[in-house]
C-alpha angles and dihedrals in degrees: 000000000000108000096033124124106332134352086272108011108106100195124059143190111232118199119189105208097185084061091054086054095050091052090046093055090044092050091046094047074048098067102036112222104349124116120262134235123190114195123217117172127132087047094308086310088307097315096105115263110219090063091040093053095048092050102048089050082060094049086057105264107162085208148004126215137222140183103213142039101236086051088060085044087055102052090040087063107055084055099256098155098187123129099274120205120208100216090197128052106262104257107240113275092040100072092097091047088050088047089050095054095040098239124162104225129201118239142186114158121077087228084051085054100041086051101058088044087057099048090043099057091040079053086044092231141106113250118196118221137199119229116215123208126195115232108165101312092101101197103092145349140069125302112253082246102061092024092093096049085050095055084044091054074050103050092041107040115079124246099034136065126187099257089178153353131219160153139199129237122232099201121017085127087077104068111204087031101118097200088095094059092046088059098045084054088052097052089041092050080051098051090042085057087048090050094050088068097050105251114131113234092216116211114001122218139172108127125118132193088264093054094045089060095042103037122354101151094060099027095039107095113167102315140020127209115207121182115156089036092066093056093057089249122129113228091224135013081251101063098049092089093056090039104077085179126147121231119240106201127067111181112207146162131160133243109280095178136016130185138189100224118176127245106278103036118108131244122228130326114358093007085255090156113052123180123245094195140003114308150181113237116201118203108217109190093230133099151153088298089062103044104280094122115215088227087077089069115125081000095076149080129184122199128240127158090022084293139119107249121191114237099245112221130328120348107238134208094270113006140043131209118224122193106236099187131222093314115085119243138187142236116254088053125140120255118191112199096171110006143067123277111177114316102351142060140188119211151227088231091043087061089048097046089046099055090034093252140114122257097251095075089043088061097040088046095064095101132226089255086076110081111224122219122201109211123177124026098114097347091294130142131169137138114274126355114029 
């Protein structure tokens, strides 16, 4: 695996970017003539957020989103010009810094507001703002019944406009369930009462991954923001079959030791996997500290030689056990962890299946300990940014 990663680092990220591309135009084809956010906090979910927000700008996204204010930092620095959202309202102290990197921020408290005004006139420049409204999601926004006071503070304080207004659905992964329809009403019922006033809502959005899929004709608005869907990963177990997204990440690494035990002996911390015969036992560099949660022990294969191979005993900080089976193997040979090889793949969905989680938090998780690798786009790969 010489060549891979790093100069030392046996294990690698792949992310395919064409396949990003190729999830970005379905999506898009997906919700009809709406604009198109990609989001791309937490590092682009863990697939590195400077070359996935590049890529998706090619592939024809209108914006890109962020949680924080140093993620939009970060991909203003490495020169992406896209519009950039700012899916959280700025925390005080951080208004002139959001102003300086022309970022739209999301907003839902009148200091909040108050705050960027402020920044933006000291900046001489007009700042636009999205107004959140809280639907049902109960986590943050402003409630439908002070949402339109706050687009009128907006509309008549210098230095801001209101450039959208949204809300975020908390169960559009559930399709049938109507409490997503009953949100997008309410948020339609709010910006119908800002409209009344005469103060434009600016660009409208409410849509995930998981409604565009479902209903993107009705849930749609003027934007959508899809996150997970970028990424080739479906929201739900339910959605995978309607996806028909790629995924863009392969996790790899190679056998670094590999050992003939006899049948009897234990394998790794508190001897839980004990062998009935002899066996070959196959050493993998990666570990709890890189992503490989512990809770996949006894729940996961890996594949080598094209084949499924049982993880042998307790995951440990830094290394994994696989079962090899009766037939010798050698060290220097591939191991795929999420990924195809031949015939055969593991998934992103069957870890979390397996641990009882979403794929979101599989793909975050991977940690920074893991190099990433950018294959496709033009034929280039490289480490790091693509």
């Amino acid at each position: 695996m010489s060549g891979w990663g790093t100069a030392f680092r046996q294990s690698e990220a792949v992310v395919d970017l064409d396949a990003v591309a190729h999830n970005v135009s379905h999506l898009k084809r997906k919700a009809g003539t709406s604009l198109f956010c990609a989001v791309v906090k937490a590092d682009a979910y863990g697939h590195g957020a400077v070359p996935v927000a590049r890529t998706v700008a090619a592939a024809g996204a209108d914006y890109v989103g962020v949680a924080l204010v140093e993620e939009a930092e970060e991909l203003r620095r490495a020169g992406v010009d896209i519009p950039v959202l700012l899916l959280s309202e700025p925390p005080p102290g951080s208004e002139a810094r959001v102003v300086a990197l022309d970022v739209e921020p999301t907003v839902y408290t009148r200091a909040a507001i108050a705050a960027m005004a402020e920044a933006a006139v000291a900046a001489r420049t007009v700042v636009g703002l999205h107004l959140k409204v809280n639907t049902g999601m109960n986590r943050v926004g402003s409630s439908p019944r002070e949402a339109p006071k706050l687009a009128a503070q907006i509309a008549e304080s210098a230095g801001v406009r209101v450039a959208g207004m949204c809300t975020h659905f908390a169960v559009a992964d559930e399709p049938g369930n109507d409490t997503t329809a009953h949100q997008a009403d309410l948020f339609r019922a709010v910006l119908d009462e800002v409209q009344t006033h005469g103060i434009d809502t600016g660009i409208r959005h409410a849509a995930n991954t998981a409604a565009v899929l479902v209903a993107p004709r009705t849930l749609g608005f003027d934007m959508v923001r899809c996150g997970i869907g970028v990424y080739g990963i479906a929201p739900v177990p339910a959605l995978r079959a309607m996806a028909s997204l790629r995924p863009a990440l392969t996790l790899r690494s190679e056998l670094v030791h590999v050992a003939h035990l006899a049948g009897g002996e234990g394998i790794s911390y508190g001897h839980r996997y004990v062998l009935e015969r002899d066996t070959w036992i196959g050493t993998v560099p990666l570990g709890y500290a890189d992503g490989v949660r512990r809770g996949l022990t006894g729940r996961m294969h890996v594949l080598v030689r094209g084949r499924r191979r049982p993880i042998a005993g307790t995951i440990t900080m830094d290394q994994l056990l696989v079962d090899l089976g009766q037939k010798e193997h050698a060290r220097g040979e591939e191991v795929v962890l999420i990924g195809r090889q031949g015939a055969e793949e593991v998934t992103v969905e069957d870890w979390a299946d397996a641990l009882g989680t979403i794929g979101y938090e599989i793909t975050c998780g991977i940690s920074s300990r893991v190099p990433r690798r950018y294959v496709g786009r033009d034929g280039r790969e490289g480490e790091g940014d693509a």
